[in-house]
DOMARVEX-67499 format. One record per residue (C-alpha): y, x negated, z. Coordinates in steps of 0.5 Angstrom, whole numbers, padded with zeros to 4 digits, always signed. Layout:
# residues N
YXZ
...
This chain:
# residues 630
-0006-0006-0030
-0006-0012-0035
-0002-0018-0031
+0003-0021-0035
+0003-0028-0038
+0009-0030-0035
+0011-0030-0028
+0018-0029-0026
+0018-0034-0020
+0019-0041-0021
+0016-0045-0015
+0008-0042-0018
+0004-0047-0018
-0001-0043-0022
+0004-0041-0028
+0006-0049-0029
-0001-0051-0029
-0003-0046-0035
+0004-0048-0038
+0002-0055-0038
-0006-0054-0041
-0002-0049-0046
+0002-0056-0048
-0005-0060-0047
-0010-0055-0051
-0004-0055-0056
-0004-0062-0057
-0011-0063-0058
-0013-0057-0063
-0006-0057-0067
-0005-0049-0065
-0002-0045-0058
-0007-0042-0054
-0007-0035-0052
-0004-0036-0046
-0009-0030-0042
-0015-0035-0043
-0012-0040-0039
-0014-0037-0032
-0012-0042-0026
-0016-0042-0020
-0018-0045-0013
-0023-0048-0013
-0030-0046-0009
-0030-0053-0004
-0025-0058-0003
-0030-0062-0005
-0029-0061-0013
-0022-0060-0013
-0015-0057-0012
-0016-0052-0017
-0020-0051-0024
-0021-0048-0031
-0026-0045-0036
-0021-0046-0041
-0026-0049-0045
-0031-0044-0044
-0026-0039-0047
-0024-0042-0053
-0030-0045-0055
-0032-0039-0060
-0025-0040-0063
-0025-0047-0063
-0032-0048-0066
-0033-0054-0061
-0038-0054-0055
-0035-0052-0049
-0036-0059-0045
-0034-0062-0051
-0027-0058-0050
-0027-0060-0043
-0028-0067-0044
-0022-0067-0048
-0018-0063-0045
-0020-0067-0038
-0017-0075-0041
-0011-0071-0044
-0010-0068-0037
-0011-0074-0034
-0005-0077-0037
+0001-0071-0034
+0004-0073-0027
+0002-0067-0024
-0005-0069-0025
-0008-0074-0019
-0016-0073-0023
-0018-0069-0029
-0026-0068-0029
-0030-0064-0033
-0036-0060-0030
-0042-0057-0031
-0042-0052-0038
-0035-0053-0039
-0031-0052-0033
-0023-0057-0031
-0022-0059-0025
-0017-0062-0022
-0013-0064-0016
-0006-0064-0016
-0001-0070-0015
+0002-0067-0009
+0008-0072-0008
+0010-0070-0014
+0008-0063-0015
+0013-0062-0007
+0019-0067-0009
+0020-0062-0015
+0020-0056-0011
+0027-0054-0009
+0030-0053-0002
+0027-0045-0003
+0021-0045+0002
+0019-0038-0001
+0019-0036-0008
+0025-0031-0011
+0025-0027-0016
+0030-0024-0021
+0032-0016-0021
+0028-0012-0025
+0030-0006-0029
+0029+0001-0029
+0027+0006-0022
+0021+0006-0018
+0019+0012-0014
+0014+0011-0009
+0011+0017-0005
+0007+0017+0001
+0005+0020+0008
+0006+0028+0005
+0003+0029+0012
+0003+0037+0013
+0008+0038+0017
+0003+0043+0022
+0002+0039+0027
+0001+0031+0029
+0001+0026+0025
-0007+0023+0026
-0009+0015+0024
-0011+0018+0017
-0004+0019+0015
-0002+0013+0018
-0007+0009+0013
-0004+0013+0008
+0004+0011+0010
+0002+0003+0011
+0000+0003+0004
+0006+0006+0001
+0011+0002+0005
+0008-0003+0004
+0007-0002-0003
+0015-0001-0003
+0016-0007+0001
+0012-0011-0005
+0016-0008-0011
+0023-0010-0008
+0021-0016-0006
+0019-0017-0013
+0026-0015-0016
+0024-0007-0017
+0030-0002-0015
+0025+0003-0011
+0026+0010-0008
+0022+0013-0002
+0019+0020-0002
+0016+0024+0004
+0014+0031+0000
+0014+0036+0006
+0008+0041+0003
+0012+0046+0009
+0009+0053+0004
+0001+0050+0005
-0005+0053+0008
-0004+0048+0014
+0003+0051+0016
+0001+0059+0015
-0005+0058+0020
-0001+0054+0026
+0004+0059+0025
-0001+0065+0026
-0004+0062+0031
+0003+0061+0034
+0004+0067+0032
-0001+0072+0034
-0006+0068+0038
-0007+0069+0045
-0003+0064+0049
-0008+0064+0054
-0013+0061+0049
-0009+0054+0047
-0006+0050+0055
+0001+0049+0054
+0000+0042+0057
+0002+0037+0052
+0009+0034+0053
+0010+0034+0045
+0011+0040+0040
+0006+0037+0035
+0001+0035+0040
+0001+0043+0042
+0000+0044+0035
-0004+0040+0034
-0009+0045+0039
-0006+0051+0035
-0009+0049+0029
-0016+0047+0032
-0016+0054+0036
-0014+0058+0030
-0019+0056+0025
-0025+0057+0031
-0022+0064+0032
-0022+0065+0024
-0030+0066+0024
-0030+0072+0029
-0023+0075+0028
-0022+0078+0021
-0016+0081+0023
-0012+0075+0026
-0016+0072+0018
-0011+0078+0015
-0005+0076+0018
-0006+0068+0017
-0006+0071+0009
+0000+0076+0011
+0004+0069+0014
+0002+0066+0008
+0005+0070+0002
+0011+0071+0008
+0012+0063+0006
+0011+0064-0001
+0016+0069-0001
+0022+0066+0002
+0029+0068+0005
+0024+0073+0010
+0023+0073+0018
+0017+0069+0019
+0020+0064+0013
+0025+0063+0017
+0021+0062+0023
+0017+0056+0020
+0023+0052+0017
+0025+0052+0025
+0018+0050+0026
+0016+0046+0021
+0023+0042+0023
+0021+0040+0030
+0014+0038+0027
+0017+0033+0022
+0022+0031+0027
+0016+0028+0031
+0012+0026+0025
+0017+0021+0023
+0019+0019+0030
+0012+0016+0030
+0012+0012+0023
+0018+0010+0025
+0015+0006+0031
+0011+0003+0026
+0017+0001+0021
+0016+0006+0017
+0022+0010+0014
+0024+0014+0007
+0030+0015+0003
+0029+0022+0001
+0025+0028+0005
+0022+0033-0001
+0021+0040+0002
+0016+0044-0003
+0020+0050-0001
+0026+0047-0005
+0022+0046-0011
+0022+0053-0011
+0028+0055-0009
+0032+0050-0013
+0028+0053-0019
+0024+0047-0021
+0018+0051-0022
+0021+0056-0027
+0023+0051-0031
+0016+0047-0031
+0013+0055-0033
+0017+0055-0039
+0016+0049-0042
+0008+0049-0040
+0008+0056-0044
+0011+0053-0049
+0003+0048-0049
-0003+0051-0052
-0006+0049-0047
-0003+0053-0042
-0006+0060-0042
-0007+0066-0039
-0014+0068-0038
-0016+0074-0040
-0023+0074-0038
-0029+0072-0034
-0027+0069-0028
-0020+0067-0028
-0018+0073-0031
-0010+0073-0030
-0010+0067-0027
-0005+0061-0032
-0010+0056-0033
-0008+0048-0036
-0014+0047-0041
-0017+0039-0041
-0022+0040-0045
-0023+0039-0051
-0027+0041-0057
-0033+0037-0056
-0032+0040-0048
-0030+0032-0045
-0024+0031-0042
-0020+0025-0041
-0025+0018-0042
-0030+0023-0045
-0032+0025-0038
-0032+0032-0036
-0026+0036-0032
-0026+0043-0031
-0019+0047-0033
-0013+0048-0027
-0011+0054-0025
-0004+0053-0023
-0002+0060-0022
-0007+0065-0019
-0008+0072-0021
-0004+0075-0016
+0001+0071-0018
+0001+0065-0012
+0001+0058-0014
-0003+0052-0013
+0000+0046-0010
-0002+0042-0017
+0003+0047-0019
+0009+0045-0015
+0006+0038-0016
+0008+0039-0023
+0015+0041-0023
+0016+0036-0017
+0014+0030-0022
+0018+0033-0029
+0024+0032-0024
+0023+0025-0021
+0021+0023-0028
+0028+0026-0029
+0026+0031-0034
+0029+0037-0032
+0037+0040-0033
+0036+0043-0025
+0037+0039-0018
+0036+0040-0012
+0041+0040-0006
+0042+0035+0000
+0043+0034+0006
+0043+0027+0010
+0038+0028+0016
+0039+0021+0018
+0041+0014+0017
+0040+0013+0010
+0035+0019+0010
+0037+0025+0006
+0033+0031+0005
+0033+0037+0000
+0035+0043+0003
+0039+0049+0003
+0046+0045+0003
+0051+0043-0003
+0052+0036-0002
+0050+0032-0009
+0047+0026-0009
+0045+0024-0017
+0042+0018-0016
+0037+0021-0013
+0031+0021-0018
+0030+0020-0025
+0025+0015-0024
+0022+0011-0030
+0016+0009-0026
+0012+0014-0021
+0007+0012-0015
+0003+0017-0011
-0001+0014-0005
-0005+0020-0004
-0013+0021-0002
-0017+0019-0007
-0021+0026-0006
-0014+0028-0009
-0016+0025-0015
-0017+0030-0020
-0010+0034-0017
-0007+0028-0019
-0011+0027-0026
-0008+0034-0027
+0000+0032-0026
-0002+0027-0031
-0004+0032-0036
+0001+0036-0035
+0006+0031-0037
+0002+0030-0044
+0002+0038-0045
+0009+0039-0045
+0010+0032-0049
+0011+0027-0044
+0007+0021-0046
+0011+0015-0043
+0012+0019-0036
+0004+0020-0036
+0003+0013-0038
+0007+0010-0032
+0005+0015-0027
+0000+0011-0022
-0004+0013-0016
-0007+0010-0011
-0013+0013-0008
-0016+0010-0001
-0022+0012+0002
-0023+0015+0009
-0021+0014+0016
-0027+0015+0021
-0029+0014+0028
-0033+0009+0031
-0038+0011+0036
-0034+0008+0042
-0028+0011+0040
-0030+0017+0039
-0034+0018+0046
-0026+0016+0049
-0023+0022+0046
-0029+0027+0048
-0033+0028+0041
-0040+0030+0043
-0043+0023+0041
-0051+0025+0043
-0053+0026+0036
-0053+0018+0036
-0050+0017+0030
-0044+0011+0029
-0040+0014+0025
-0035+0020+0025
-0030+0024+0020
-0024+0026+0023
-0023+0034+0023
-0016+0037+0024
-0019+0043+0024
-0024+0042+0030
-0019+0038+0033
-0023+0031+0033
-0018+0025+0031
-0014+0020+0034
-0007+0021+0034
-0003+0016+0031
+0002+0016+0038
-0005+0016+0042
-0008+0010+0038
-0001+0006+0039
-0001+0008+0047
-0008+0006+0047
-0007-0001+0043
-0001-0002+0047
-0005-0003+0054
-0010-0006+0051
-0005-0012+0048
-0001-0011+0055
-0007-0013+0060
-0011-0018+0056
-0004-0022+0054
-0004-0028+0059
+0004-0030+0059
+0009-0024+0057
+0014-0028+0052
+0017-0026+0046
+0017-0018+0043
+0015-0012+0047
+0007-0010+0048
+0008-0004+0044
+0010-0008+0038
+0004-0013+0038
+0000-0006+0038
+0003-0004+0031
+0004-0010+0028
-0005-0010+0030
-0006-0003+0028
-0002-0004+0022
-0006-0010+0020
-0013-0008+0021
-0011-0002+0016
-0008-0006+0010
-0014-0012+0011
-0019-0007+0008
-0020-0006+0002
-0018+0000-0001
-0023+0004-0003
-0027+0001+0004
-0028+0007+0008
-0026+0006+0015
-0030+0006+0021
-0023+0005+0026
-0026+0001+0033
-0020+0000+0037
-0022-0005+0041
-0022-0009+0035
-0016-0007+0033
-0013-0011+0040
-0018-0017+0038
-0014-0024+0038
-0020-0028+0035
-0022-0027+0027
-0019-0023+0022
-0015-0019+0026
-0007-0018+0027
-0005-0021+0033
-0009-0027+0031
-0005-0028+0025
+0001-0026+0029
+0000-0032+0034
-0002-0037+0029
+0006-0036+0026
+0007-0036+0033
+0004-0043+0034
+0007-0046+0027
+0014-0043+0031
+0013-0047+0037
+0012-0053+0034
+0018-0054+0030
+0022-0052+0037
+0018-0058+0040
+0021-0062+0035
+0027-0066+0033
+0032-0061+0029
+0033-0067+0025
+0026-0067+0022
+0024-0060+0021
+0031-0058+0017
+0029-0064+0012
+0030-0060+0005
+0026-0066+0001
+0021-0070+0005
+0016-0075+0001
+0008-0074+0001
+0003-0079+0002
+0000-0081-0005
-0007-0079-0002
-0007-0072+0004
-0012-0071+0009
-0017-0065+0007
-0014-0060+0011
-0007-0062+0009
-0010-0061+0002
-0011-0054+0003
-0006-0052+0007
-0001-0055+0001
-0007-0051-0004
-0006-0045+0000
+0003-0045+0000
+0003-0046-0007
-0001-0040-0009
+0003-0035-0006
+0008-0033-0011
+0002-0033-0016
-0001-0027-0010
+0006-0025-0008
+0007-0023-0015
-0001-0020-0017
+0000-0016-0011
+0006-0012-0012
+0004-0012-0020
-0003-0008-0018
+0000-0005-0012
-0005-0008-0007
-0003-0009+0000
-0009-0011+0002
-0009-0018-0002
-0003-0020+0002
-0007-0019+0008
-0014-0023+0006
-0008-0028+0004
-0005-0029+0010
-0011-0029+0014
-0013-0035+0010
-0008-0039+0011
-0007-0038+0017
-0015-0040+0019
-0014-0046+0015
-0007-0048+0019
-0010-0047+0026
-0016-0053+0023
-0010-0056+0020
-0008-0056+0026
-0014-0060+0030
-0016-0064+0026
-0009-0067+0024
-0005-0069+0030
+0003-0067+0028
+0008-0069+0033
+0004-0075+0036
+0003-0079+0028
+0007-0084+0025
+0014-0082+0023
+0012-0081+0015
+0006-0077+0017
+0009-0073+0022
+0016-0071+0017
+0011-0069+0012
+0006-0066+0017
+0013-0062+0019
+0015-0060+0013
+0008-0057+0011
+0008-0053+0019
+0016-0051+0017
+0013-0048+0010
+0007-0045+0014
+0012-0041+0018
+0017-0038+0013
+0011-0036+0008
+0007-0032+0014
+0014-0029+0016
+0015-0028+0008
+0008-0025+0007
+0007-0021+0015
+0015-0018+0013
+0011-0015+0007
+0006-0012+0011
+0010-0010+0016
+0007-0014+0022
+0012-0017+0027
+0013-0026+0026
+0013-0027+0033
+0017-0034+0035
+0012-0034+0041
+0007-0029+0044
C-alpha cells in the first residue's frame, strides 16, 4: 500500500522536515518537488546525524545536476532553518542533519503522544475464525493478535472499525467432533479434562485416527456432514448447542488476553438468511461462472479465473474454483463469497441478531435489527497465508459480478505458522527422538498447545522468577509476554514458539519492554510533582548522545504509529517500542536523572514523562499491559 504524502498528525517530525526541504529544493531550483521524493530517515550512527536524506539522488536525472552538487545546496540553504543544528552533504548525494532540539520541543504542544483527525467511511476487520470444534490453539491465537491489533491501529489512527469473528459451524471440523461425540466409543477418549473444549479437543484427534480403519464411522462423518449442510434437522440442532458451549470457551480465553469482537458471523446464517441465493443469482449472471458439463468437474459450478492466454491475475496461473460441488454441497470460498457481498454492503438481505454479551452480537435466529452492522467501504481478512488463493478467489468473485471498488479495498493479511520448539514439544509429550528442532502443530493428531496451557504455563514461569509481587497480577504479565512475542516477528516469519523465551526479562521480549515503562513509571513517582507536569520545558542547546537519541526515537513515532496502521503491520510497533525502550534504559545509565543539576533534570524528566506516555501509547496498541510497577 502506497503511503500518502501527508500525514495527519501534526506533532511529526518527519512530515515537518519533508515540508521544510520541499520549501528549500523549491527555493533553490524554481519548481516544487514531488513530495514522495523526499524520503526522511534516522540515521545508520549517531555519529552522522539525527536524520538524513537522498533527496538529491533522487532528483538528479530531473534536475539535470550532479547529486553532490544538489546536496551541497540544499545542505547551505538548510542550514539557514531554525530547526536545523548542522546540515552536511555526505557521500554520493546524501543530507544529514541534526535537529535544533530546543527548538523542535518548545514547539511541541502539551500533547504527549500524537492525535489523529476521524477518518470517513467503515472498516471491517475479521479475525480469529477459529473452527468452533474444539480448543483454541496458540496458531489461532497469532491470528487473533494480529487482527486486534490491527483494529486497535485503525482506531487509534481515525478509522470507524467493526469486528467480526466468522464462526465456520458447518465445516468438516465441526462434522468430525460431532461423529465422534456421536458415534465413537466412549471408553476411547477419558473424560478427564475440566473444559468441554479440551475434551474435544481429544475427540477430534481420536476420530480422525479411527477414521483410517473405520469406514463405517468415515460414512456417518459424511452423513453428519450433509445433516450440517441440511439444516433445521436433529443432528443440526445437536451441533448448534455443541457448537455454543465451544464458542462460549473459545472467547473466554481471547478474552483473557484483551481480545474481543463487535459481531459474531455464524456460517449457518449465511444461509439461512439466504445470503447465498442471493450471491448465486448474480454469479450466474457472470460468464465466468459456469456449470461444468464435462471431465472432471462434470455438474460442479466453477468460477473461471483464467483468461484467454490461460494466466490469471498478474499473469500467474490460478486453477478455476469450484463453489458448488456436483452433489450440490458447497465449498467455504462459496459461502465466503456471499459473506463478503453483504459486509461490503452489496445485498438487499440481512441477517438477524441477537446480543450475546456486552457490546457483543451475533447473527442468529432472532429478529432484533441491527442496520449498522456491516455495509463496510474497506475489508480486512487476517487468515493464514496458505488461505491465500481462497481469498484471491473472494476477490475475483467481486470483479465477476461487477464490484471492482470493493475488490480493490479488500486487504488480506496472511502470516506464516506457528510451531514448536524441541523443548516445547518434549513438555507436552510429542515424540522428540527424531531429533529434529522444529514441529508443526497438527489438530488432528492432537499435537499443539493450547492457548489456555500456554498462558497457565507462562503465568508460573512469570510468578516464580518475578523477586517482588508489586503491581498487575502474574497472569497479566504472561499475556502481555505472549502477546508480544507473537506480534514482534514479522509476519511472513514462521514461528518456532519456545516458552521459555516467551517469560525472558532480557532482550527483545515483552516483559522487558513492560518493565522498562515500569521504570520510566517509577521515576516520575520519585520526583517532585512539580517537575514531572511541566507542559513546556527548555532543552540544552547541545544533548548529551543518549538523550539525542531517545529525542530522535519520541519523534518518529507518529511517523510509525500512522505507517503501521496504513500497511496494517503490528509488528512494527513492536520493533519500535523495543527500540525505545533499549535506548532509554542506556539513557537511563549513562544520564543521571533525578541526581543532575536543576535544568538538566527538568528537561531530563520531561523526556522520561514522554517516554512513559509513547510506551503506553504504543504498548496499549499491542495490547500489552504498561505496568507502573513490576
Amino acid at each position: 500500500m502506497s503511503m500518502p504524502t501527508s500525514w495527519p498528525s501534526p506533532s511529526s517530525l518527519r512530515a515537518a522536515l519533508k515540508s521544510r526541504i520541499g520549501t528549500a529544493l523549491t527555493a533553490l531550483f524554481g519548481e516544487p518537488p514531488d513530495p514522495d521524493a523526499i524520503v526522511v530517515e534516522q540515521t545508520a550512527r549517531p555519529e552522522f546525524g539525527d536524520v538524513t536524506t537522498n533527496v538529491a539522488m533522487r532528483l538528479s536525472h530531473r534536475l539535470r545536476r550532479p547529486p553532490r552538487e544538489i546536496a551541497e545546496a540544499l545542505s547551505r540553504q538548510l542550514a539557514e532553518d531554525p530547526w536545523v543544528r548542522r546540515a552536511e552533504a555526505a557521500g554520493p548525494g546524501y543530507v544529514n542533519l541534526d535537529i535544533a532540539w530546543d527548538v523542535w520541543l518548545q514547539s511541541q504542544s502539551e500533547q504527549l503522544v500524537p492525535m489523529f483527525a476521524p477518518r470517513s467511511g467503515k472498516v471491517i476487520v475479521e479475525h480469529s475464525s477459529i473452527n468452533p470444534n474444539k480448543a483454541a490453539h496458540v496458531g489461532h491465537l497469532r491470528n487473533a493478535c494480529i487482527g486486534d491489533s490491527v483494529a486497535r491501529l485503525l482506531r487509534r489512527t481515525g478509522h470507524f472499525v467493526e469486528v467480526h469473528n466468522y464462526i465456520d459451524d458447518l465445516g468438516r471440523q465441526v462434522a468430525d467432533t460431532v461423529t465422534g461425540l456421536l458415534y465413537l466409543d466412549p471408553e476411547a477418549v477419558p473424560a478427564d479434562q475440566t473444559r468441554f473444549c479440551d475434551y474435544c479437543w481429544d475427540v477430534y484427534a481420536a476420530v480422525h485416527h479411527a477414521y483410517e480403519t473405520d469406514q463405517p464411522l468415515k460414512a456417518h462423518g459424511d452423513e453428519v456432514l450433509h445433516a450440517l449442510e441440511a439444516g433445521e434437522n436433529r443432528t443440526a440442532w445437536m451441533a448448534e448447542a455443541f457448537v455454543r458451549q465451544i464458542l462460549d470457551d473459545q472467547l473466554r480465553d481471547m478474552a483473557r488476553f484483551g481480545i474481543r469482537y463487535d459481531l459474531l458471523v455464524h456460517e449457518s446464517d449465511i444461509m439461512r438468511a439466504g445470503l447465498w441465493e442471493e450471491a448465486f443469482l448474480r454469479l450466474q449472471a457472470s460468464p465466468r461462472f459456469v456449470r461444468e458439463t464435462s471431465g472432471p468437474q462434470a455438474g460442479c459450478w466453477v468460477l473461471r479465473t483464467r483468461d484467454e492466454e490461460g494466466g490469471g491475475r498478474d499473469g500467474a496461473h490460478m486453477p478455476d474454483k469450484v463453489l458448488v460441488r456436483s452433489n450440490g454441497l458447497l465449498t467455504y470460498t462459496a459461502k465466503d463469497i456471499a459473506y463478503h457481498l453483504w459486509k461490503f454492503g452489496l445485498l438487499p438481505l440481512d441477517f438477524r441478531y441477537h446480543l450475546r454479551g456486552e457490546g457483543l452480537y451475533s447473527t442468529g435466529r432472532e429478529v432484533l435489527e441491527h442496520p449498522s452492522l456491516g455495509r463496510a467501504d474497506t475489508v480486512v481478512n487476517v487468515i493464514d497465508r496458505r488461505q491465500s488463493y481462497p481469498q484471491e478467489m473472494v476477490r475475483e468473485a467481486l470483479q465477476a459480478v461487477g464490484f471492482e471498488d470493493a475488490a480493490g479495498h479488500l486487504h488480506h493479511i496472511g502470516y506464516a505458522v506457528v510451531a514448536l520448539s524441541r523443548s516445547t514439544a518434549a513438555r507436552l509429550g510429542v515424540p522428540v527422538e527424531d531429533g529434529r528442532d522444529v514441529y508443526p502443530m497438527a489438530g488432528r493428531q492432537g499435537i499443539g498447545i493450547k492457548v489456555a496451557d500456554l498462558l497457565a504455563v507462562v503465568s508460573d514461569a512469570v510468578e516464580h522468577a518475578r523477586s517482588r509481587q508489586e503491581g498487575i497480577a502474574s497472569e497479566a504479565i504472561a499475556a502481555g509476554a505472549i502477546r508480544y512475542y507473537l506480534l514482534r516477528h514479522n509476519l511472513q516469519t514462521d514461528i518456532v514458539l519456545d516458552t521459555t523465551a516467551v517469560a525472558d526479562i532480557r532482550g527483545n521480549t515483552g516483559p522487558y519492554v513492560m518493565y522498562t515503562h515500569a521504570r520510566a513509571a517509577g521515576i516520575l513517582r520519585r520526583a517532585d510533582p512539580a517537575e514531572t507536569t511541566a507542559n513546556q520545558v527548555a532543552a540544552p542547546a547541545v544533548l548529551e548522545p543518549w538523550e539525542r537519541l531517545v529525542a530522535t526515537t519520541l519523534a518518529s513515532w507518529p511517523d510509525v504509529l500512522f505507517e503501521a496502521a496504513e500497511t496494517y503491520n503490528p509488528t512494527m510497533v513492536a520493533t519500535y517500542v523495543y527500540e525505545l525502550a533499549d535506548r532509554f534504559n542506556r539513557f537511563y545509565e549513562e544520564c543521571p536523572i533525578l541526581r543532575a543539576g536543576d535544568q538538566e533534570r527538568r528537561f531530563r524528566l520531561s523526556l522520561v514523562r514522554r517516554v512513559a506516555a509513547v510506551m503506553a501509547d504504543a504498548l496499549g496498541l499491542l495490547g500489552v499491559p504498561a505496568p507502573d510497577a513490576m
